[in-house]
C-alpha positions in Angstrom: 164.0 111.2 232.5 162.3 110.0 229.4 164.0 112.8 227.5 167.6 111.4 228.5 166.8 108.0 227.1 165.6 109.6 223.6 168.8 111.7 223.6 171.0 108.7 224.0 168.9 106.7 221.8 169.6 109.4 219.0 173.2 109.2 219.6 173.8 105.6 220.4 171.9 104.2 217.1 174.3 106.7 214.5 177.3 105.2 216.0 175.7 101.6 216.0 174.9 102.0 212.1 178.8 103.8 211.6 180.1 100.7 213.4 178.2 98.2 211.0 179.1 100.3 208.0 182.5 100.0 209.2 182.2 96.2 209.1 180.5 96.5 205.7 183.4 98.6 204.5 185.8 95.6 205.7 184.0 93.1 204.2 185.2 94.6 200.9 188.4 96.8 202.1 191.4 95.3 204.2 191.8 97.9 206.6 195.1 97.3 209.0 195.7 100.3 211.2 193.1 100.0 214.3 193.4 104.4 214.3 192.2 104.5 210.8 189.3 101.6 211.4 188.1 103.8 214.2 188.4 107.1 212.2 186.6 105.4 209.6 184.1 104.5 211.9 183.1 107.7 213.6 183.5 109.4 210.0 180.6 107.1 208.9 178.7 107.1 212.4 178.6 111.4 212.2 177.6 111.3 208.6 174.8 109.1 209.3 173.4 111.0 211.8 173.9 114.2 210.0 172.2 112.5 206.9 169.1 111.7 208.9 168.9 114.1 211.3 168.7 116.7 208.2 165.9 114.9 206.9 164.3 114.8 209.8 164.8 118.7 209.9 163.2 119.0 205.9 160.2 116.5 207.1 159.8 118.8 210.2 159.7 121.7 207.4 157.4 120.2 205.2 155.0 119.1 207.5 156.2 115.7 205.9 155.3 113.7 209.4 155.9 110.4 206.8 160.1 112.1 206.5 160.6 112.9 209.8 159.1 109.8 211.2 161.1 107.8 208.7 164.3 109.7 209.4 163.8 109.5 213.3 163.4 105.9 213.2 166.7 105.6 211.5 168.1 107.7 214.6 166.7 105.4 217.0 163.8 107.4 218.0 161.1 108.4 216.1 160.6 112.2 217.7 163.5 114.1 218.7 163.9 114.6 222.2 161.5 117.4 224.5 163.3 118.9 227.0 161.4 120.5 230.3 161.3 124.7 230.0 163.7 125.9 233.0 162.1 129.0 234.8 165.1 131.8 234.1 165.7 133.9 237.3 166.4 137.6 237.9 169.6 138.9 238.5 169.9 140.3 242.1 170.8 143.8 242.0 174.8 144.9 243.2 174.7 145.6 247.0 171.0 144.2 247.7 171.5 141.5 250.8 168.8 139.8 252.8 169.0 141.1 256.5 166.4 139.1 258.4 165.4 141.9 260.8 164.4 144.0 258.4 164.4 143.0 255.0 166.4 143.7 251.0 168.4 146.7 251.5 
């Protein structure tokens, strides 16, 4: 469960920093159409999280902890998130059928 929380986290604080670079924009820009504010918004929100999350990638590289813990912060989370290994089961073989008398045929 902690895992979920990091993941939205990541993606929550990217669209949190388009939205106030959106309102940055504005501040400076008179932007009418409510379509092209949003645009604008995601635009900036993606390329945030691109931005860091490839730093975060180069300071995972380098063995830069310093980068990747700077870049993570800026993502809303200063690790990426660990996600639990899921056991992989075997195919059952064509035809096979558990007969409870007397066993896999």
């Amino acid at each position: 469960m902690p895992a979920l929380f990091v993941s939205f986290m990541r993606t929550a604080v990217p669209f949190i920093a388009g939205w106030l670079l959106t309102l940055a924009v504005r501040a400076g820009v008179e932007i009418d159409s409510a379509t092209v504010t949003g645009f604008v918004t995601v635009t900036l929100g993606v390329a945030y999280y691109l931005a860091f999350r490839l730093l975060e990638w180069l300071g995972e590289r380098s063995r830069g902890t310093a980068l990747q813990t700077f870049a993570g912060v800026l993502l809303g989370w200063a690790r990426p998130p660990s996600y639990p290994k899921v056991p992989v089961l075997e195919p059952v073989a064509r035809g096979a059928y558990l007969d409870p008398g007397d066993g896999v045929r």
